[in-house]
C-alpha positions as CSV (number, residue, x, y, z in Angstrom):
1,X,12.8,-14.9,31.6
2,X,9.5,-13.1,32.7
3,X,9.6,-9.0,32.8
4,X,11.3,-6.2,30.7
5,X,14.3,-7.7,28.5
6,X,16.5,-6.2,26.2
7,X,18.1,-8.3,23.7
8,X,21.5,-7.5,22.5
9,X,22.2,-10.9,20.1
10,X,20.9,-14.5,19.7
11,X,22.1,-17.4,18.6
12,X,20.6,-20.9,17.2
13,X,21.8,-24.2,17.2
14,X,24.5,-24.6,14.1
15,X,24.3,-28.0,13.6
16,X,20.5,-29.8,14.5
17,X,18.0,-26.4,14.8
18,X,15.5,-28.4,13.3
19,X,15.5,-31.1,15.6
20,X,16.1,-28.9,18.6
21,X,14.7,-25.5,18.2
22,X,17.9,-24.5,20.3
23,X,17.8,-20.4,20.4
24,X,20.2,-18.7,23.1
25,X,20.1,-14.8,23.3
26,X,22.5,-12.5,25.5
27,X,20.0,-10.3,27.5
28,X,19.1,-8.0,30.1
29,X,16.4,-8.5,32.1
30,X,15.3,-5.7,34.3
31,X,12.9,-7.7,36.0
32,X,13.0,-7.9,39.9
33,X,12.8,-12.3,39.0
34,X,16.1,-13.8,39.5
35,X,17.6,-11.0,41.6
36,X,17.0,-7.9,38.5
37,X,18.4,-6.7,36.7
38,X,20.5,-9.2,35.2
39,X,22.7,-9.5,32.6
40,X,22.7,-13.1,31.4
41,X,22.8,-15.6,28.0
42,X,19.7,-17.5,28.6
43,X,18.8,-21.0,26.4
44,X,15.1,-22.0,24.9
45,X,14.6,-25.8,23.4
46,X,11.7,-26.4,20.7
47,X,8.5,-25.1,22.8
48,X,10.3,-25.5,26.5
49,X,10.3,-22.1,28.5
50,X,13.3,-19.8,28.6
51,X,15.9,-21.4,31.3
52,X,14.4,-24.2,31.6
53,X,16.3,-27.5,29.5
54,X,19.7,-25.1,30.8
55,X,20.9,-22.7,33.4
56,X,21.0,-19.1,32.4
57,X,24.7,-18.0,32.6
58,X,25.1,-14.5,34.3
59,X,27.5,-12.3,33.5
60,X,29.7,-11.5,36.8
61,X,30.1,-8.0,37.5
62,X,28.0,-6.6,34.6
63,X,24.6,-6.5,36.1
64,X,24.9,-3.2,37.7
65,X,25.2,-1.5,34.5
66,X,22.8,-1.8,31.4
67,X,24.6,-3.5,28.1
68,X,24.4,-1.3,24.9
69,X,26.5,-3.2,22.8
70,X,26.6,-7.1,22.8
71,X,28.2,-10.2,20.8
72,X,27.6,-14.1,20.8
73,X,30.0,-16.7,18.7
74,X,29.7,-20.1,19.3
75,X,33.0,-22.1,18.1
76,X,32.5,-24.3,15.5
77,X,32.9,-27.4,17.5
78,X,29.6,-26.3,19.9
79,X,26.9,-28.6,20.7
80,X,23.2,-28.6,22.1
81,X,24.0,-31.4,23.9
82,X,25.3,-30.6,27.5
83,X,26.5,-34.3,27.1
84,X,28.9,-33.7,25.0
85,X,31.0,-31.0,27.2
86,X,30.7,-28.8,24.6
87,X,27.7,-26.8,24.8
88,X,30.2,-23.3,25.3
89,X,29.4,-19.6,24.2
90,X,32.1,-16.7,23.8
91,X,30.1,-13.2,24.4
92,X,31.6,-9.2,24.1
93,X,29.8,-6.7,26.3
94,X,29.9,-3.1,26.4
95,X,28.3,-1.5,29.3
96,X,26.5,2.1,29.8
97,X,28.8,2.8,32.7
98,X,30.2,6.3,32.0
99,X,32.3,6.5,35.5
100,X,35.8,5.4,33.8
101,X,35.0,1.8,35.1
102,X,34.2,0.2,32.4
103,X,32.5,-3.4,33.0
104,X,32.5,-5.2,29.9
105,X,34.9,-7.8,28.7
106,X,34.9,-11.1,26.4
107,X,33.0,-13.9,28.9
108,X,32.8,-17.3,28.3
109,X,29.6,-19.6,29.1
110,X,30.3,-23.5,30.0
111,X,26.4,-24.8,29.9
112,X,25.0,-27.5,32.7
113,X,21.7,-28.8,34.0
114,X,19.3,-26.7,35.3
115,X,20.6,-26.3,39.0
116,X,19.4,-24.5,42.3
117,X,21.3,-21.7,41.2
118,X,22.3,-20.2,38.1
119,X,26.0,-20.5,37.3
120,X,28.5,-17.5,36.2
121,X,30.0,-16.6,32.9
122,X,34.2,-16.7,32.8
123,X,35.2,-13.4,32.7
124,X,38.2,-13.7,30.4
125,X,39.6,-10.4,31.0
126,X,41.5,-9.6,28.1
127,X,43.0,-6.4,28.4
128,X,44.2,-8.3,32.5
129,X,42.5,-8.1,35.6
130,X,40.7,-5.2,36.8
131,X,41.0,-3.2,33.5
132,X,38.5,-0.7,31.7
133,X,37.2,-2.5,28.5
134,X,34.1,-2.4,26.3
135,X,33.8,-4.8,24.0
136,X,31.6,-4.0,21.0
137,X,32.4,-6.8,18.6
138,X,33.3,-10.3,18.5
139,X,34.1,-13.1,16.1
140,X,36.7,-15.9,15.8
141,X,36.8,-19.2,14.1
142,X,37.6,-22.8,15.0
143,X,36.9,-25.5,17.5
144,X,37.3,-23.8,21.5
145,X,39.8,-24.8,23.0
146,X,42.1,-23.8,20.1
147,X,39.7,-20.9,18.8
148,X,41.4,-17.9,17.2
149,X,39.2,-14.7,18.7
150,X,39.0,-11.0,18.0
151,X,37.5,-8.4,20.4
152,X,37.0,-5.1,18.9
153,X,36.2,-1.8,21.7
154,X,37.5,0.8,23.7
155,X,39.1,1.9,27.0
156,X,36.1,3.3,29.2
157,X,38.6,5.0,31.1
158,X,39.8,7.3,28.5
159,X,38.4,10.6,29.5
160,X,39.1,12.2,26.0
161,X,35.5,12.8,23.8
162,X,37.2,10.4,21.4
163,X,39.1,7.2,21.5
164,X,41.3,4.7,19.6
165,X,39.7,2.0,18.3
166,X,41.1,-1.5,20.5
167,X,41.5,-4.7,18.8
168,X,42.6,-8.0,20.9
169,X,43.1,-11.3,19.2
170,X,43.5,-14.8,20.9
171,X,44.7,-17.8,19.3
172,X,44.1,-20.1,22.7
173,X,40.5,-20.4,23.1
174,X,40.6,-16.8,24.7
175,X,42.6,-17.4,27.8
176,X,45.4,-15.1,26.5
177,X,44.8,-12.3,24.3
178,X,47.8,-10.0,23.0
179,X,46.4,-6.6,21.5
180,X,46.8,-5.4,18.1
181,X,50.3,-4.0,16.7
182,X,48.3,-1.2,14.1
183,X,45.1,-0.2,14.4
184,X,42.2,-0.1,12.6
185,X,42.2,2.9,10.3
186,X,46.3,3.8,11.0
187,X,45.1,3.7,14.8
188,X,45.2,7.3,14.5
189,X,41.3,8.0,13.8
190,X,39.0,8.0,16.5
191,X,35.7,6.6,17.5
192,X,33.3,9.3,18.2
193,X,32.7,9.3,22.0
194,X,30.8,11.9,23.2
195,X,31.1,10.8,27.0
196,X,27.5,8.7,26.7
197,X,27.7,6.4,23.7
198,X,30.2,4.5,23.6
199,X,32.8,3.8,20.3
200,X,31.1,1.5,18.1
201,X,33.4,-1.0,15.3
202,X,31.6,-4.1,13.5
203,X,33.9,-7.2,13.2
204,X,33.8,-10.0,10.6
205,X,36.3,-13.1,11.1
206,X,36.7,-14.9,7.9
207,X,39.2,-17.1,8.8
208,X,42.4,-17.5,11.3
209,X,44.3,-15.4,9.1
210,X,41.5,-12.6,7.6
211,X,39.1,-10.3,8.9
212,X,37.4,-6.9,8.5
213,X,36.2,-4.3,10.6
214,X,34.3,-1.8,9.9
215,X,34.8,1.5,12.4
216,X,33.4,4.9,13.0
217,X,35.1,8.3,12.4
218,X,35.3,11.9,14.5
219,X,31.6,13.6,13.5
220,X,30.3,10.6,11.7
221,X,32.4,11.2,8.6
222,X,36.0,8.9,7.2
223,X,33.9,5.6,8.6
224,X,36.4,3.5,7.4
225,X,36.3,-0.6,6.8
226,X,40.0,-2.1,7.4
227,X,41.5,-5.5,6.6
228,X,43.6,-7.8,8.5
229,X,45.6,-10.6,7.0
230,X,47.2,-11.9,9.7
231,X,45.2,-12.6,12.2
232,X,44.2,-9.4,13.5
233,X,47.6,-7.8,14.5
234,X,47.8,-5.3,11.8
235,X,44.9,-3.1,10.2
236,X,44.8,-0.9,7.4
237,X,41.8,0.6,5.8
238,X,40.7,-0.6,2.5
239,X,37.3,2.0,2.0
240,X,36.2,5.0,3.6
241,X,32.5,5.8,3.9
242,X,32.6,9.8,4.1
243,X,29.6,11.3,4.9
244,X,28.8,13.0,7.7
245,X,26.9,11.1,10.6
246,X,26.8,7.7,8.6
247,X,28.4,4.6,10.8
248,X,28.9,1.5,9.6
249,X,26.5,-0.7,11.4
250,X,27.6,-4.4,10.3
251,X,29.9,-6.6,7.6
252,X,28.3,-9.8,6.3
253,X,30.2,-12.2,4.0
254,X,27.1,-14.2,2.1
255,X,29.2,-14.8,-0.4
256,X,29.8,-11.5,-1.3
257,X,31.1,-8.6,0.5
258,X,27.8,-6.3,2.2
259,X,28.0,-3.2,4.2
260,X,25.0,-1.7,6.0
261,X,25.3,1.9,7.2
262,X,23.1,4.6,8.3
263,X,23.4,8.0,7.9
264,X,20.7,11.2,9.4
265,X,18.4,10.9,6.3
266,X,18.8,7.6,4.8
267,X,20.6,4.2,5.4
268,X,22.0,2.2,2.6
269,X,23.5,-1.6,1.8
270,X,26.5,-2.1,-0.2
271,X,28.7,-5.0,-1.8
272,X,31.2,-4.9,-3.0
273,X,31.8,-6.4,-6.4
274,X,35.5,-7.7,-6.6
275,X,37.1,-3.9,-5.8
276,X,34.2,-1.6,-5.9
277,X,31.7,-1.1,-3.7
278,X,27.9,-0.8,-5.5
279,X,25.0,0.7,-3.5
280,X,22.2,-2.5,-3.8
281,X,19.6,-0.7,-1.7
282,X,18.7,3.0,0.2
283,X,16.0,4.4,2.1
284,X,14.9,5.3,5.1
285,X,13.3,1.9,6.6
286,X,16.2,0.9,9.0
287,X,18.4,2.0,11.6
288,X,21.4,0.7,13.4
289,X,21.0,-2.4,12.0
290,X,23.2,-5.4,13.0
């Protein structure tokens, strides 16, 4: 897509990259092309331009507002191919609408042939229709139609400076969500929200049963990272991170544990080593990273 873009995530093809070059990225493109700005996930093959093998999949509702926080997972049964019916793309939004009408949500992207006009994004609503949700993290496992999902966010609407961390899990491909019975960290800490930037949490799904989520404390300090062993519907925290204005930024598995956060003077990586956490590397080179 020509013009000013911001990109938020991107994806490449699981199974066949090096035969197909496949790279999708959820954007927005502020660019009066294509009716600006946009919100879309948008699909590049091998040395074929941007929207051009696929249709860019807009995000319905969304463009109005710029995305801060974005998500792409592609189910494990995804293909390339649009023969195949299963060229399919879960994405998590959260917006920089401040209003209390919140306009992200989970979304999901069926892919076609490039057509006259670009085709929309599912919104899957997963807090129900017409509710206040921003999603800032998203993962799941398994084939789509049967996926198991998390959502991790907040209600925009909540017109306190800090919120409860939301979790939503989905075990039917994400056409039903149910949300979490205890939160992460007790469901008693907050997410700093200072009425501008939104409450930020990092999810990792390691299986249909396990995941991780690492979320951000009142003033930057008791960043916690919580576990979930069944499936999402009950957190407790397993570390706290208690510095003041650190955040955990992500939570890779590769194959151990690692923790990236980053505090006002430096930023660190950790891993943890069976049940302690070792700092592996700190300095001052990144920033927010995910």
């Amino acid at each position: 897509a020509a013009g000013t873009v911001d990109v938020l995530d991107i994806q490449v093809d699981p199974a066949s990259f090096a035969t197909t070059q496949m790279v999708m990225a959820l954007a927005t493109n502020y660019s009066a092309l294509n009716g600006g700005p946009a919100t879309v996930i948008t699909t590049k093959y091998g040395g074929a331009q941007w929207d051009a093998t696929v249709n860019d999949e807009s995000l319905p509702g969304v463009a109005a507002s710029v995305l801060q926080y974005g998500s792409m997972w592609l189910p494990d049964d995804f293909s390339s191919s649009r023969a195949t019916g299963l060229m399919r793309v879960f994405a998590g939004v959260a917006t920089d609408n401040i209003a209390g009408t919140g306009l992200g949500d989970v979304f999901l992207a069926s892919f076609d042939a490039p057509a006259a006009a670009p085709s929309a994004a599912t919104d899957l609503n997963i807090r129900g229709a017409a509710t206040t949700t921003e999603v800032t993290s998203l993962g799941g496992t398994g084939a789509g139609a049967s996926a198991v999902l998390m959502a991790s966010g907040f209600d925009r609407s909540t017109a306190a400076t800090s919120v409860v961390p939301l979790v939503y899990r989905s075990t039917a491909g994400g056409y039903t969500w149910l949300k979490h019975t205890k939160g992460p960290t007790g469901g008693a800490t907050p997410f700093v929200y200072n009425g501008v930037n939104p409450a930020v949490s990092h999810l990792l799904v390691i299986d249909s049963t396990t995941a991780l989520i690492g979320t951000q404390g009142a003033a930057g300090a008791d960043n916690a990272v919580s576990l979930s062993i069944d499936g999402g519907k009950i957190w407790n925290a397993v570390s706290l991170v208690n510095e003041t204005n650190a955040s955990i930024d992500d939570l890779e598995l590769s194959p151990n544990l690692f923790m990236a956060v980053s505090g006002a003077s430096n930023d660190s990586i950790w891993r943890l080593d069976g049940t302690q956490w070792t700092r592996v590397f700190s300095g001052s080179t990144f920033a927010n990273a995910t």
